[in-house]
N, C-alpha and C positions, 0 to 999 in steps of 0.2 A: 363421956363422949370420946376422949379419948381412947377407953380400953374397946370403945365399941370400934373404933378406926382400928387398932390395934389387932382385933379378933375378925377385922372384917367383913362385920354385922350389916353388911349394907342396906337391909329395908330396915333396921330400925334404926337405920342413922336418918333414912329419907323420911320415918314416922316423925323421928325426932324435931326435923326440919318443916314436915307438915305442918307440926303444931305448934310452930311461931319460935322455936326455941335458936337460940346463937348458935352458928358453929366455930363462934371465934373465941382464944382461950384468954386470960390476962393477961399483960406484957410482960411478964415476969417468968413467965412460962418458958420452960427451955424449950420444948416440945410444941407443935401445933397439930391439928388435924392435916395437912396437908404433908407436911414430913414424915410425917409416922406413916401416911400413903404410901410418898415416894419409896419407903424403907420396907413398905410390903410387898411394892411391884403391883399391885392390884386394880388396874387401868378403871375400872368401873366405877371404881373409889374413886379415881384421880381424877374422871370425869364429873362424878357427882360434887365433888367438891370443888370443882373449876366453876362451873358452872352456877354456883352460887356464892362465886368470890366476887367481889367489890372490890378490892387493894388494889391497883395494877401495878403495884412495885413483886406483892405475891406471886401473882402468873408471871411476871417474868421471871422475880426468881424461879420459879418451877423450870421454866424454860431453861434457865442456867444450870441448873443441877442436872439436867439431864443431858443438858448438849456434855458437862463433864464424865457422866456415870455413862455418854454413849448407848441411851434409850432412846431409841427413836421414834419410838409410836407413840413414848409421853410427850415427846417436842411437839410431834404434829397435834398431839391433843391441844397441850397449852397455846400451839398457833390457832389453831382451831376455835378456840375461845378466848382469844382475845388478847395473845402475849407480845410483846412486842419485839418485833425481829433485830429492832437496834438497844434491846435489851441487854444483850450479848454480844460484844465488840467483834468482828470478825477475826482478828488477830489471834482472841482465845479460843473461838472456832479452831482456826489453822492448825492451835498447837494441842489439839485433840489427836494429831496424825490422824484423823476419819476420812478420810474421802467422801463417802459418803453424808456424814454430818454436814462437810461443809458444803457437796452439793444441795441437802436439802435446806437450806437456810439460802444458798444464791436460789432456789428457785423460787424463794420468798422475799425475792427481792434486797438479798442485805447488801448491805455496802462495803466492796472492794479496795475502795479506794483512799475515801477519808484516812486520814493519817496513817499509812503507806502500810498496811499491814502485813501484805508480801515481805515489804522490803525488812520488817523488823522481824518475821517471821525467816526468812532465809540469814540472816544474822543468828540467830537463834540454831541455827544447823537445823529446822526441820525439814527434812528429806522429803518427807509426804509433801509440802508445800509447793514442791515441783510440781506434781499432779495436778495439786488444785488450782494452781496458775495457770496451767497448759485448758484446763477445763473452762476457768473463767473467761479466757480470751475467747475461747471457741463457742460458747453460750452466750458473751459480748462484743461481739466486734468491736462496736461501738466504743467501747472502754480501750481498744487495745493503745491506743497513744499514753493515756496514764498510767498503765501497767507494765508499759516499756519504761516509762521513768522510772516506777520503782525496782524491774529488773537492772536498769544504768545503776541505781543508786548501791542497788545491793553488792553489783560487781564491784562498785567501788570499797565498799567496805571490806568487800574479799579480798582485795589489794592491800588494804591499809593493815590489814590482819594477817598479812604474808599469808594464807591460807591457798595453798594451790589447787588443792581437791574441790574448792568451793567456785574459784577464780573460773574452771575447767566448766566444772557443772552448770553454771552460768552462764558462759560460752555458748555451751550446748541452747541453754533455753533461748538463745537469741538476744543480750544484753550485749549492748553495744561500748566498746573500750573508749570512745574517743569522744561519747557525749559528755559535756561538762555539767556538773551538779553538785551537790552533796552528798557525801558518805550517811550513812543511816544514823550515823553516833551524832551528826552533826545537827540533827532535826530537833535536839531535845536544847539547843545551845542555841540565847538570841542571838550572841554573838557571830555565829558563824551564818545565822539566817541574815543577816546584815554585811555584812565583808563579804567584796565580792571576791578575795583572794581566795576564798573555800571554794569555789567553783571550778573545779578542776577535771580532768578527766580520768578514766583507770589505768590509761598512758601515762600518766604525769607522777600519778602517785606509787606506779609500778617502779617509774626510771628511780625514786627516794627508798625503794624498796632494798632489803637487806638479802634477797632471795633472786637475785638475775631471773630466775626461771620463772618466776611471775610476769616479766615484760617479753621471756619468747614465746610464753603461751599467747599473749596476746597479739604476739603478729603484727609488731607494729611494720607498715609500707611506706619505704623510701618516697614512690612516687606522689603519694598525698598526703604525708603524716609530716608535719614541723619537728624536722631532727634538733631546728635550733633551739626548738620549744624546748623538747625532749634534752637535749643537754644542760639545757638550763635548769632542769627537775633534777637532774642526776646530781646537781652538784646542791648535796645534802649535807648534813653536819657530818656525815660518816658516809667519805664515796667509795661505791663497790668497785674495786677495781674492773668485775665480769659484764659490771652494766656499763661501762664506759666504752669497755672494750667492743663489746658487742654493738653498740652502737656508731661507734667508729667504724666498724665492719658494714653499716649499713650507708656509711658515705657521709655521715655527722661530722662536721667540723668541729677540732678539741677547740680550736680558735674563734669562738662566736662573738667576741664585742666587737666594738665598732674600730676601737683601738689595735685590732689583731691580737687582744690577750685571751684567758682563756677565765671564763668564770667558774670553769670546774676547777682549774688550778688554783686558783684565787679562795673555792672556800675549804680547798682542802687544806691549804696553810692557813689561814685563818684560822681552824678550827683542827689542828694537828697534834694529836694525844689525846682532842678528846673522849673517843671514844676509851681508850684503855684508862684513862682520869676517872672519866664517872661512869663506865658501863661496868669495868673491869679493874674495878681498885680493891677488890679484896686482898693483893699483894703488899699496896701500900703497906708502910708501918704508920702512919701518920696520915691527918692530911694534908701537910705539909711537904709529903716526901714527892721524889720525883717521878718518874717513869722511865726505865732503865731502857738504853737503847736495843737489849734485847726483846722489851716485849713491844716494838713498836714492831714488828712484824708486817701487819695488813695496813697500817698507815704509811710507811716506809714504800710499800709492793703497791700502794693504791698513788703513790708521787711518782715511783718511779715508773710507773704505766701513762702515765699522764706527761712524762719528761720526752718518754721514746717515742710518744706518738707527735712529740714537737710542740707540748704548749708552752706557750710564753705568759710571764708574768710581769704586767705593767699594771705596778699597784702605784696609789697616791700617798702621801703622806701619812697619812689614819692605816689605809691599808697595811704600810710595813708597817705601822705600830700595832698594829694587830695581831698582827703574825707576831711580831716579837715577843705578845704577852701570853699567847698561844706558846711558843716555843721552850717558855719557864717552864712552862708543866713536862718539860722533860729533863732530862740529864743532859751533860755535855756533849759526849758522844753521839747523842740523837741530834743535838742542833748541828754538831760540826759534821755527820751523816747526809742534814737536809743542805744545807750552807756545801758540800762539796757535789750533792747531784745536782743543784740548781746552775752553780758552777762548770762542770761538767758535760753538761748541756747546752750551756748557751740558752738561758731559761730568760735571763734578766741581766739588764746591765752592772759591770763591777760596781758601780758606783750606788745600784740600789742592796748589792750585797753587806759594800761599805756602811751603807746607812742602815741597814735591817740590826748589826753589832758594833754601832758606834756608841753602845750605852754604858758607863762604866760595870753594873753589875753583868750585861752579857759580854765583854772583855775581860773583866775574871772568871767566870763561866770555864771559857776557852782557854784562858792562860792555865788552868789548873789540869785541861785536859792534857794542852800540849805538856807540860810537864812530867803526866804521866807516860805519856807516849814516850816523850826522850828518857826516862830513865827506867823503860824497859827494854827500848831500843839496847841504852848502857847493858840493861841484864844479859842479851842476848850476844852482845858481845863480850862481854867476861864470861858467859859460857862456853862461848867458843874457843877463846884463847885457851879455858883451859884444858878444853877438850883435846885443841890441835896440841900442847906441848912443848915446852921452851923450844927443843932445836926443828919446830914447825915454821916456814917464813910470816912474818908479820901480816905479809899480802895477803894470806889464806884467805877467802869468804868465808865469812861467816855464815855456820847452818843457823837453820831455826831451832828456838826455845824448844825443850820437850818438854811442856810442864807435866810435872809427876801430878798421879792423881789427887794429892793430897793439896794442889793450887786450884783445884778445881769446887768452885759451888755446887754441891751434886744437883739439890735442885733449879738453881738459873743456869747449869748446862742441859738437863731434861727439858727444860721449857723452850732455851734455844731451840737443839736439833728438832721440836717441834712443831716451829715456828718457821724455820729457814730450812734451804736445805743445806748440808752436812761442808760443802766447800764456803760457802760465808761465813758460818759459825766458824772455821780455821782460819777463815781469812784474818777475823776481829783477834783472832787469838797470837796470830805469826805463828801458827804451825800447819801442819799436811794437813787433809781429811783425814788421813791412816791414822794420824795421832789421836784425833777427835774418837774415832771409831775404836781406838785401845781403851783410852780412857773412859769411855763408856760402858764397855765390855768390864772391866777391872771394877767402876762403882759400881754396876747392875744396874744401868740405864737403859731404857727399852728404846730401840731407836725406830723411826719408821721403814716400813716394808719397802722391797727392790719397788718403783712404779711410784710410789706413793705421791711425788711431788706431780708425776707427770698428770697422772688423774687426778687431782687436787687440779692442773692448769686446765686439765679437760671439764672440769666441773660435775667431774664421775661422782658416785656415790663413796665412800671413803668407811674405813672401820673406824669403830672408836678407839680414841687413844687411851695403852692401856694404862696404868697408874702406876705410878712409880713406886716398886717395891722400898719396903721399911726395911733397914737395913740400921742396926743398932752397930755402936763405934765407930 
């Protein structure tokens, strides 16, 4: 019977059948009469054998193999005779890319909606799913409130995924930024179907976003939109200095509690080095080691954005111990950095600065910085003296250090002038920019381009930084 399917003997497969005989094979059978069909294309076959199936787990499979292989005259066969439309989830419809397919399955009534297949299907990046969306609404009206949720839910997910090209294209189909719901990822979790703190909106989750340009796409408006909401999202374990900024620019108070402090200030200390700790610790030697105040870079430029725009810090008890155990995970010079702009500012009163290093281990901390400080200080001035020459007056000023290139870290100076631009790297050092920029020239340190800081502030697109030549001796 099989090689008769095989050869495509069709009347004496139908004698066969006249005369009472099975067309079904053993279970053990790799092979059935109805696959060996699909595998010849031979519709006449595929009918004759539908039509004398019993299984319906069978016709549906048939159904499914073909919505995959993108036959469509066997679909319509096996619906035809009796296949079941919810055989075949919609969802794996979608990611056929068919247009077609998936309109002939909604015109047989399949289901859109059950477990959000849009939404898991635009997660999935399929493109064609646009189409099929735009068609479902226009062949259901009726449906368009549930398939706005799952365009909300997908936009969300496009957020959560920093994904801007998806964020945009969503935009377009009409998904809305400020409905609150679940992200697609969160459907599959009881947890988050339960906590109503997952209900969020593409605002909320854009402001925690590492990409600024995912919350301008979305447009968020001064006149209706909760900036104090919005601030309140922005201040994430790692805050972008560009979304603060930008939101401050729309008339957002850096000062939102009730206290006049600022909760974006609040968990950026709190949480200050961590991102270079755990996002960016392949520097570490250890996990023990600290984080040098030069690579604190964008945590440093994300306080001191937060300082200038005038927030205050009115922490409680827990709070400054917080911050204080936050503060370990850096080097001296990175606490006595934050401890002098907090200062500086007028951020918090002396007395919570007092208390933030009243701890004997963050008093040695500092005592081992100041230390250094003063007996470089000493260095700069025994180079001076002997630069100026006994019968020079004692009074002279003292110039700055020119450390030769050989005091210099080749690679923690490359990763500075990466980091900063080229007059704070000298600052940290007590020498000129001029100096910085010899010394770089002399190891074969590639420094960045004329512009580079300003488009970097403008949020330009920026070249890659190039790598730091090997340089043997």
């Amino acid at each position: 019977m099989l090689r008769l399917c095989r050869e495509g003997r069709l009347f004496e497969l139908q004698a066969w059948a006249a005369a009472g005989k099975s067309l079904s094979v053993p279970t053990h059978y790799r092979q059935t009469p109805m696959r060996v069909a699909l595998n010849t294309g031979f519709h006449s076959l595929i009918e004759f054998l539908l039509r004398h199936e019993e299984d319906q787990s069978e016709k549906d499979d048939v159904l499914r193999q073909a919505c995959w292989s993108g036959q469509h005259s066997v679909m319509q066969l096996a619906l035809n005779h009796g296949a079941s439309i919810c055989g075949v989830s919609f969802q794996s419809v979608i990611e056929t890319w068919d247009r077609g397919v998936a309109q002939l399955f909604l015109d047989h009534g399949a289901d859109p909606v059950t477990n959000a297949p849009f939404a898991r299907a635009f997660k999935a990046r399929v493109k064609a799913a646009l189409g099929i969306f735009l068609d479902c609404k226009r062949a259901r009206p009726y449906l368009a409130n549930a398939l706005q949720l799952q365009a909300d839910m997908a936009l969300r997910q496009a957020c959560q995924d920093e994904d801007l090209k998806w964020v945009s294209l969503l935009m377009w189909l009409g998904a809305n930024p400020r409905a609150k719901g679940l992200a697609t990822d969160d459907l599959d979790s009881n947890d988050a179907l339960e906590d109503p703190e997952y209900q969020q909106s593409a605002l909320q989750i854009a402001c925690r976003s590492k990409e600024p340009k995912i919350l301008k796409r979305l447009k968020p408006d001064p006149a209706t939109d909760d900036l104090r909401e919005l601030m309140a999202a922005a201040a994430s374990l790692i805050t972008t200095p560009e979304t603060v900024a930008y939101l401050v620019s729309l008339g957002a108070d850096v000062n939102d509690k009730a206290d006049s402090g600022s909760t974006v200030l609040d968990t950026c200390l709190r949480y200050f080095g961590w991102k270079e700790t755990i996002w960016e610790p392949s520097y570490l030697t250890s996990r023990h080691s600290t984080v040098p105040a030069s690579r604190l870079g964008k945590s440093l430029d994300a306080l001191r954005l937060l300082l200038e725009r005038g927030a205050k810090w009115t922490p409680d008890d827990r709070a400054v111990a917080d911050t204080r155990r936050a503060l370990y995970r850096v080097d001296g010079e990175g606490i006595l950095a934050v401890a002098e702009l907090l200062r500086t500012h007028q951020a918090c009163d002396e007395k919570i600065l007092r208390d933030l290093v009243r701890t004997e281990k963050m008093r040695s901390i500092l005592a081992e910085v100041n230390r250094r400080r003063a007996s470089a200080e000493r260095q700069v001035k025994h180079v001076a003296g002997r630069r100026a020459g006994p019968d020079s007056p004692t009074t002279a000023k003292p110039t700055p250090a020119r450390f030769p290139p050989s005091r210099y870290d080749r690679q923690r100076l490359y990763n500075e002038v990466w980091t900063e631009p080229t007059q704070q790297v000298a600052r940290r050092y007590g020498v000129s920019d001029v100096a910085i920029a010899k010394a770089c020239a002399l190891l074969d340190i590639p420094k960045p381009p004329r512009g580079y800081w300003a488009k970097k502030a403008a949020g330009q697109k920026l070249a890659d930084r190039p790598p730091l030549p090997n340089r043997e001796g």
